[in-house]
Chimera marker file (.cmm) of the C-alpha trace (Angstrom):
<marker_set name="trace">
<marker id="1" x="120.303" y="74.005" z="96.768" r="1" g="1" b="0" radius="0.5"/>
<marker id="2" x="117.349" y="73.276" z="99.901" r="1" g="1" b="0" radius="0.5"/>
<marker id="3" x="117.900" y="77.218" z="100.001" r="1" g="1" b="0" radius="0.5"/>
<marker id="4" x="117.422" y="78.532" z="96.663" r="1" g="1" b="0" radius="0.5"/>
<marker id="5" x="114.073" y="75.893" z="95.996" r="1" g="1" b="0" radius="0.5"/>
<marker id="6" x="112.614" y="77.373" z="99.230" r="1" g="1" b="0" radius="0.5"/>
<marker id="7" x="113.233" y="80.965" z="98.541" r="1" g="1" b="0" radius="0.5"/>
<marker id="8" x="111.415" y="80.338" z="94.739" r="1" g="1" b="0" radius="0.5"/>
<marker id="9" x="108.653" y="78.107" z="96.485" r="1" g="1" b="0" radius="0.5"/>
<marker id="10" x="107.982" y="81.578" z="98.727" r="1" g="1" b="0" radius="0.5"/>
<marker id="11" x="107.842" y="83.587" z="95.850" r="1" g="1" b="0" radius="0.5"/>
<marker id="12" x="105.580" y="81.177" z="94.503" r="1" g="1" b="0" radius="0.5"/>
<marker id="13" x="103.254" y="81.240" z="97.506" r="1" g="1" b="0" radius="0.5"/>
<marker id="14" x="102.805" y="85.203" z="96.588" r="1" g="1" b="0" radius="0.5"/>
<marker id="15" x="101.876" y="84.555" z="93.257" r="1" g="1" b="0" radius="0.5"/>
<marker id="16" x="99.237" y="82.103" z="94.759" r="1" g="1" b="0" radius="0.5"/>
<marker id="17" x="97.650" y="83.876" z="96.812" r="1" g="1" b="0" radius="0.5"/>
<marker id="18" x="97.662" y="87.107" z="94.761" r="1" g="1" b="0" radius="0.5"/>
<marker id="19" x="95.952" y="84.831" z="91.947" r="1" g="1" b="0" radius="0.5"/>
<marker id="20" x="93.365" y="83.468" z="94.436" r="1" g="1" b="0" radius="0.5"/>
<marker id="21" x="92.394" y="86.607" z="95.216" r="1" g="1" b="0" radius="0.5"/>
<marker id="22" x="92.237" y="87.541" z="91.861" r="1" g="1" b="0" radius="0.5"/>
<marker id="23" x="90.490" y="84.410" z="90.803" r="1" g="1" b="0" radius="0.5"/>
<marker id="24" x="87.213" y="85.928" z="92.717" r="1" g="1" b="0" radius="0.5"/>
<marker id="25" x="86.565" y="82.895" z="94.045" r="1" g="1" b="0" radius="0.5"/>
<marker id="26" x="87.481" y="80.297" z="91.223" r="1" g="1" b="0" radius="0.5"/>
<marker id="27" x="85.059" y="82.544" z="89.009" r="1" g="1" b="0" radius="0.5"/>
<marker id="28" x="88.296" y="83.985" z="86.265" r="1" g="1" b="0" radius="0.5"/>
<marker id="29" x="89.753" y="80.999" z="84.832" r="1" g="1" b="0" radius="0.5"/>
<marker id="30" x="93.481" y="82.458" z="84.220" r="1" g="1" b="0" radius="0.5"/>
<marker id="31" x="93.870" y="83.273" z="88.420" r="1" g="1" b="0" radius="0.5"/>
<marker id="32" x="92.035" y="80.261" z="88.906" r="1" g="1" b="0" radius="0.5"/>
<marker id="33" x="94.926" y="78.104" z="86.418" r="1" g="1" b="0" radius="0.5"/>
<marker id="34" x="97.606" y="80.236" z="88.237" r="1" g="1" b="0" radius="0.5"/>
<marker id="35" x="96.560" y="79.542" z="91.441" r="1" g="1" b="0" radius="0.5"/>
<marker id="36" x="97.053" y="76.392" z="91.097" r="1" g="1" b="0" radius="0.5"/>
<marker id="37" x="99.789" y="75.879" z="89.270" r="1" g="1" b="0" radius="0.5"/>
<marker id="38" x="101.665" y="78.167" z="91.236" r="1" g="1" b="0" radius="0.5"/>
<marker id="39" x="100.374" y="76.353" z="94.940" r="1" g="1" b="0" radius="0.5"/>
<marker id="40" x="101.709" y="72.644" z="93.200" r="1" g="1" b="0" radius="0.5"/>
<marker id="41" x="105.022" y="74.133" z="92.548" r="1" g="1" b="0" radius="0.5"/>
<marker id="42" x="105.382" y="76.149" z="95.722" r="1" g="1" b="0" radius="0.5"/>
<marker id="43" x="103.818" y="73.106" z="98.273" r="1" g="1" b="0" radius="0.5"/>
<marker id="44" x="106.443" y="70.663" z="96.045" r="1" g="1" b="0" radius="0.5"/>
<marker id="45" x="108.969" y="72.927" z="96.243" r="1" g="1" b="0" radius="0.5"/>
<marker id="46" x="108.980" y="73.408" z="100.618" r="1" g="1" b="0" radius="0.5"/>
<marker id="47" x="107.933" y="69.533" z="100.635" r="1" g="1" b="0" radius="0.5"/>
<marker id="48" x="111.367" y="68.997" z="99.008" r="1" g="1" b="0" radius="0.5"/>
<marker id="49" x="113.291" y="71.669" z="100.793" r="1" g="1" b="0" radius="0.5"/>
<marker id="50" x="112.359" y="70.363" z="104.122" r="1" g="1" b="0" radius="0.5"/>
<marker id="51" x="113.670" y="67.123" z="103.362" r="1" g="1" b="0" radius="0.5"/>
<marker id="52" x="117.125" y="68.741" z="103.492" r="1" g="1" b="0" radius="0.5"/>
<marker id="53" x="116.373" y="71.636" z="105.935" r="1" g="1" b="0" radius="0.5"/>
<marker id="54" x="114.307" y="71.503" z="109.795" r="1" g="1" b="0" radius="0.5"/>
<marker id="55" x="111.145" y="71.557" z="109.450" r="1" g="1" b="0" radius="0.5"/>
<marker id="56" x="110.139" y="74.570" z="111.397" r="1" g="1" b="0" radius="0.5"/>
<marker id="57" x="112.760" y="76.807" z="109.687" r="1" g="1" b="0" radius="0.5"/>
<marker id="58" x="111.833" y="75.846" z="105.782" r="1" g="1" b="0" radius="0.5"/>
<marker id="59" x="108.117" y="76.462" z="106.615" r="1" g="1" b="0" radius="0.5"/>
<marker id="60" x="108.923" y="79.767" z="108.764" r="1" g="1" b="0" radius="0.5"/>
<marker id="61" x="110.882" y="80.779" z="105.768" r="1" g="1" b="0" radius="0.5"/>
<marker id="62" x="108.384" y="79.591" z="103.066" r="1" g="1" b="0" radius="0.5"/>
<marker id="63" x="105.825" y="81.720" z="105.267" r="1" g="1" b="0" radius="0.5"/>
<marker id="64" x="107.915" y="85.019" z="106.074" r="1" g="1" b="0" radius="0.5"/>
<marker id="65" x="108.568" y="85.202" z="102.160" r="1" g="1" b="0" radius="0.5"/>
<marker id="66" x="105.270" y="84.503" z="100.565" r="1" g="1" b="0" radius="0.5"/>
<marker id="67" x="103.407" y="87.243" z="103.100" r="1" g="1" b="0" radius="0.5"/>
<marker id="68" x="106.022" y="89.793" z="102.657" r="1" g="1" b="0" radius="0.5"/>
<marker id="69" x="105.746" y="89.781" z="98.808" r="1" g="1" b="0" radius="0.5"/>
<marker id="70" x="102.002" y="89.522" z="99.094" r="1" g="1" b="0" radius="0.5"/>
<marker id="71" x="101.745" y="92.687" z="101.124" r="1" g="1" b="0" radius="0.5"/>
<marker id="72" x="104.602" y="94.423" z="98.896" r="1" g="1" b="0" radius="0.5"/>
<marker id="73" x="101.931" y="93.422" z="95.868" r="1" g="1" b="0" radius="0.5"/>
<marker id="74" x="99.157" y="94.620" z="98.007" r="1" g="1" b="0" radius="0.5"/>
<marker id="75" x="101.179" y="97.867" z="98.003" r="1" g="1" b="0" radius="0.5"/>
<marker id="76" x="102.057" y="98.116" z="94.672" r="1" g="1" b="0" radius="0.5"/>
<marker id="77" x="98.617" y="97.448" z="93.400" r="1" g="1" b="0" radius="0.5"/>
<marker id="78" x="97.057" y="99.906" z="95.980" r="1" g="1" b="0" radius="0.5"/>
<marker id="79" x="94.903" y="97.463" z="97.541" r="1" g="1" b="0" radius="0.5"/>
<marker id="80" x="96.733" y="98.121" z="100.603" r="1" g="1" b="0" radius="0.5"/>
<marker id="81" x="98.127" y="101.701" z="102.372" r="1" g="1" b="0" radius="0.5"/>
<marker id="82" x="101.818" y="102.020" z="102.751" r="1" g="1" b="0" radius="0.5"/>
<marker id="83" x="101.903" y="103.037" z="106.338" r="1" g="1" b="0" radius="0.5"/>
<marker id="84" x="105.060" y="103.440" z="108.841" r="1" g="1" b="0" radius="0.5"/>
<marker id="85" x="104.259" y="100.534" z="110.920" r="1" g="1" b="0" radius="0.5"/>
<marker id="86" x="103.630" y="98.379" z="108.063" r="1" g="1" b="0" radius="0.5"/>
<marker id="87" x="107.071" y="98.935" z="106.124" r="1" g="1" b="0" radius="0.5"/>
<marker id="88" x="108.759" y="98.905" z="109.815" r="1" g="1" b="0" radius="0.5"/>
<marker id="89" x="106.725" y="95.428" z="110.484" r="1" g="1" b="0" radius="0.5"/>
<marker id="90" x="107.828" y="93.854" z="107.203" r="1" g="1" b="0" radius="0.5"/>
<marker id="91" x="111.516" y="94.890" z="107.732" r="1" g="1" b="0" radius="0.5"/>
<marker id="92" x="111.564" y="92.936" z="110.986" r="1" g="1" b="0" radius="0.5"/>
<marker id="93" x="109.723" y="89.971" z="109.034" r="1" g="1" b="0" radius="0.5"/>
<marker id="94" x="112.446" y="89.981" z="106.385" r="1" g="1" b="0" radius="0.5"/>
<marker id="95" x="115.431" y="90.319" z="108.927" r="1" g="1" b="0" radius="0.5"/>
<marker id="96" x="113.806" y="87.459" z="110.621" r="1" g="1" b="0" radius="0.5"/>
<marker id="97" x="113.681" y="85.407" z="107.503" r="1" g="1" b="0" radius="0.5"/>
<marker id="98" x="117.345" y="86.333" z="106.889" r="1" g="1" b="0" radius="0.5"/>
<marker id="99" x="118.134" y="85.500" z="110.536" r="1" g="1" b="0" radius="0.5"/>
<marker id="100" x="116.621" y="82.063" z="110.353" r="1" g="1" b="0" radius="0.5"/>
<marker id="101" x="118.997" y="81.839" z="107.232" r="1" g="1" b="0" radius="0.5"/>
<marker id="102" x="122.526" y="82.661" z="109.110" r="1" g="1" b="0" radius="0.5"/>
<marker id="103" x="122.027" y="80.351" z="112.019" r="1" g="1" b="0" radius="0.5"/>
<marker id="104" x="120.536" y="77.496" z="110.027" r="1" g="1" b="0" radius="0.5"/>
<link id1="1" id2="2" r="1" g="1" b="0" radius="0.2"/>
<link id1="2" id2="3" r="1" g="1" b="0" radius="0.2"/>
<link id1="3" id2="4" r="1" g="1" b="0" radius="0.2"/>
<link id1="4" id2="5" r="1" g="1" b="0" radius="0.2"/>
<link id1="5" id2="6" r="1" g="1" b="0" radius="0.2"/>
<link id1="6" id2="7" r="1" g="1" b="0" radius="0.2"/>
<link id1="7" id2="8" r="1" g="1" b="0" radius="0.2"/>
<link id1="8" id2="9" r="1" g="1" b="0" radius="0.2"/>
<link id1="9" id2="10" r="1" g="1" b="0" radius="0.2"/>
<link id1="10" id2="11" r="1" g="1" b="0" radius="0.2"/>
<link id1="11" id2="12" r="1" g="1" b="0" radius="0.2"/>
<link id1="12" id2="13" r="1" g="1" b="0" radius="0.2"/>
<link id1="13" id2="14" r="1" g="1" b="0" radius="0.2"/>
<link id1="14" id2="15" r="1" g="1" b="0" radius="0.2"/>
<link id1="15" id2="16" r="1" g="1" b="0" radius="0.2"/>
<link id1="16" id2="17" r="1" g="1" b="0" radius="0.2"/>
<link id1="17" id2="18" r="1" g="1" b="0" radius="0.2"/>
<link id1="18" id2="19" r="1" g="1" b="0" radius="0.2"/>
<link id1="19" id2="20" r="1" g="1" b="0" radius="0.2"/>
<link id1="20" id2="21" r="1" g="1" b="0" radius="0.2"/>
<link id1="21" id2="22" r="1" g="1" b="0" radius="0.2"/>
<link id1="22" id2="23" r="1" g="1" b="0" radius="0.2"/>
<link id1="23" id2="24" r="1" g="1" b="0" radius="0.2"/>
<link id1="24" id2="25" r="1" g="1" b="0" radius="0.2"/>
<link id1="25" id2="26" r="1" g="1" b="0" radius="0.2"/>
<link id1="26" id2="27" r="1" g="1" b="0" radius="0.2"/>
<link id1="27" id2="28" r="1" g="1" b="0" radius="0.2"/>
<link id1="28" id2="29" r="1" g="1" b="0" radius="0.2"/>
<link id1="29" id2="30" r="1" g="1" b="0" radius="0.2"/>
<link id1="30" id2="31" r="1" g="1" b="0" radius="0.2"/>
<link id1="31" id2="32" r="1" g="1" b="0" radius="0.2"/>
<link id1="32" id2="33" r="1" g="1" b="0" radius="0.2"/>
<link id1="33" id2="34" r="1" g="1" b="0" radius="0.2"/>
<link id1="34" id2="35" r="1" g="1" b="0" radius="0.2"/>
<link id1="35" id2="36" r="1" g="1" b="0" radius="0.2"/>
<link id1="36" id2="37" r="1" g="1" b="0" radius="0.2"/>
<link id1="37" id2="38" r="1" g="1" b="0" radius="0.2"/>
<link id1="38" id2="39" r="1" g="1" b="0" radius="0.2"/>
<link id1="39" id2="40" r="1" g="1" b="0" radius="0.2"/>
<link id1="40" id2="41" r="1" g="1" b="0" radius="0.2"/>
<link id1="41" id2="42" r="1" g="1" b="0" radius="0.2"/>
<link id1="42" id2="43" r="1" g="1" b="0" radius="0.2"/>
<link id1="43" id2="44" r="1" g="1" b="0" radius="0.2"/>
<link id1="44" id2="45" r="1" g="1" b="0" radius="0.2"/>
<link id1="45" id2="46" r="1" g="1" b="0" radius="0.2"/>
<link id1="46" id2="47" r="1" g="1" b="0" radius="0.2"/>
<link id1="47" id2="48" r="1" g="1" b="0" radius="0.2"/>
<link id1="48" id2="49" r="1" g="1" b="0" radius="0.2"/>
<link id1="49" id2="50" r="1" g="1" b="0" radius="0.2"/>
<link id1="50" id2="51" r="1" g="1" b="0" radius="0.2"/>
<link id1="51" id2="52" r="1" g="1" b="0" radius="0.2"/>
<link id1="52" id2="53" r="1" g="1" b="0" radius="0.2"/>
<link id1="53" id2="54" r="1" g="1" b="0" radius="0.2"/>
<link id1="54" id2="55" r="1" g="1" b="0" radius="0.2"/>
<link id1="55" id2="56" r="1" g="1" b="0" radius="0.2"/>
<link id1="56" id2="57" r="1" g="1" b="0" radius="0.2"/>
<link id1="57" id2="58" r="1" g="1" b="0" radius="0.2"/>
<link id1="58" id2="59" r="1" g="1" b="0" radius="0.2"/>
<link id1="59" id2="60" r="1" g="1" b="0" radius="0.2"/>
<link id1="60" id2="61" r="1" g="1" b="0" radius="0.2"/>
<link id1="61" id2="62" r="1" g="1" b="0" radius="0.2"/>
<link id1="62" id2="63" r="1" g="1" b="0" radius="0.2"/>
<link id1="63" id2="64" r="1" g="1" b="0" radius="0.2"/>
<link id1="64" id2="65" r="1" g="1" b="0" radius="0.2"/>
<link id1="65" id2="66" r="1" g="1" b="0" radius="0.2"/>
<link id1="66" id2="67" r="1" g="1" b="0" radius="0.2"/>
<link id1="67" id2="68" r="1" g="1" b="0" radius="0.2"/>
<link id1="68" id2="69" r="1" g="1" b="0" radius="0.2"/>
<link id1="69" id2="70" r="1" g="1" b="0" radius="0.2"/>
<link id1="70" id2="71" r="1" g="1" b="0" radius="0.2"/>
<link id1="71" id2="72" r="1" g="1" b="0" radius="0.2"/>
<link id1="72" id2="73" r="1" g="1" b="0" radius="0.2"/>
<link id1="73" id2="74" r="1" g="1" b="0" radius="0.2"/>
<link id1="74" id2="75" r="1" g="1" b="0" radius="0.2"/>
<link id1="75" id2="76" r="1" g="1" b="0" radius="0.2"/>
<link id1="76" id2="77" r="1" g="1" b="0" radius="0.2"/>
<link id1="77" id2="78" r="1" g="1" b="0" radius="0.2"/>
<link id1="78" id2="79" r="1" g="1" b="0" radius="0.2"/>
<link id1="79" id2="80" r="1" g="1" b="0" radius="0.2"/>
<link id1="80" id2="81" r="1" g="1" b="0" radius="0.2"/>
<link id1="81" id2="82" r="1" g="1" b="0" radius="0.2"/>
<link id1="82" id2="83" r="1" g="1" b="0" radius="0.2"/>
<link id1="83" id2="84" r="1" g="1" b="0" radius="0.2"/>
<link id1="84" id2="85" r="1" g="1" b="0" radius="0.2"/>
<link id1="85" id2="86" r="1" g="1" b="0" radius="0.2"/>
<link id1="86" id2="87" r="1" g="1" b="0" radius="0.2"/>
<link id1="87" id2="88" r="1" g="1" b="0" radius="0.2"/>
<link id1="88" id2="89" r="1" g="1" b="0" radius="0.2"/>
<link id1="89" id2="90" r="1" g="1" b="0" radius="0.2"/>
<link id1="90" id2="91" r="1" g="1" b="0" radius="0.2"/>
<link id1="91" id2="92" r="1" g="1" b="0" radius="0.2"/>
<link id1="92" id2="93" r="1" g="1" b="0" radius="0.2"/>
<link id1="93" id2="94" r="1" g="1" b="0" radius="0.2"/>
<link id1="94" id2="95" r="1" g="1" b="0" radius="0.2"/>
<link id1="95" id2="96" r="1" g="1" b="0" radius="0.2"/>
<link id1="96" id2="97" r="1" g="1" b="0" radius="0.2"/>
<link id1="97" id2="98" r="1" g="1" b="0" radius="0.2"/>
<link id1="98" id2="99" r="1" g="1" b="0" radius="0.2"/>
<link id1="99" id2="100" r="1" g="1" b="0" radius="0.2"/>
<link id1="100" id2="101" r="1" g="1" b="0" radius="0.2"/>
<link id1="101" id2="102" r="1" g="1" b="0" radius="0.2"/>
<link id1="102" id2="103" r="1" g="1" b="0" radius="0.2"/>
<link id1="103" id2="104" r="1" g="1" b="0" radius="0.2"/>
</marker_set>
């Protein structure tokens, strides 16, 4: 269960920082509401995953997952370029996440 409350508390930490970003500095009230909705959930969520998982592994986890959707939004929004290195970088961040995950 530790597993499956990270994993949503990293999606979570995408939708937080795409809403901060969006919240043009706490100047649009929905991003502003979202953001921190979404960074209570996802901070509660790791605080209670790590009391079941180490330490360094939840928050490497929590980490790899939250920047790998936020550049995948960055993409998908075009405020970021789709380049080789990029997509090859994120692959290795992912297959490090999932790496973390088979020896845990």
């Amino acid at each position: 269960m530790a597993w499956i409350v990270l994993v949503i508390s990293g999606m979570l930490e995408a939708v937080w920082a795409a809403a901060l970003s969006q919240s043009h500095g706490f100047q649009r009230r929905g991003p502003t509401v979202l953001f921190f909705v979404s960074l209570v959930l996802s901070m509660t969520g790791l605080a209670w995953a790590m009391t079941d998982l180490p330490t360094g592994t939840a928050y490497a986890v929590w980490v790899g997952i939250g920047a790998t959707l936020t550049v995948l939004w960055g993409i998908a929004t075009g405020q970021e370029r789709p380049t080789l290195a990029r997509i090859g970088l994120l692959l290795l961040l992912v297959g490090s996440v999932i790496g973390l995950k088979v020896v845990s």
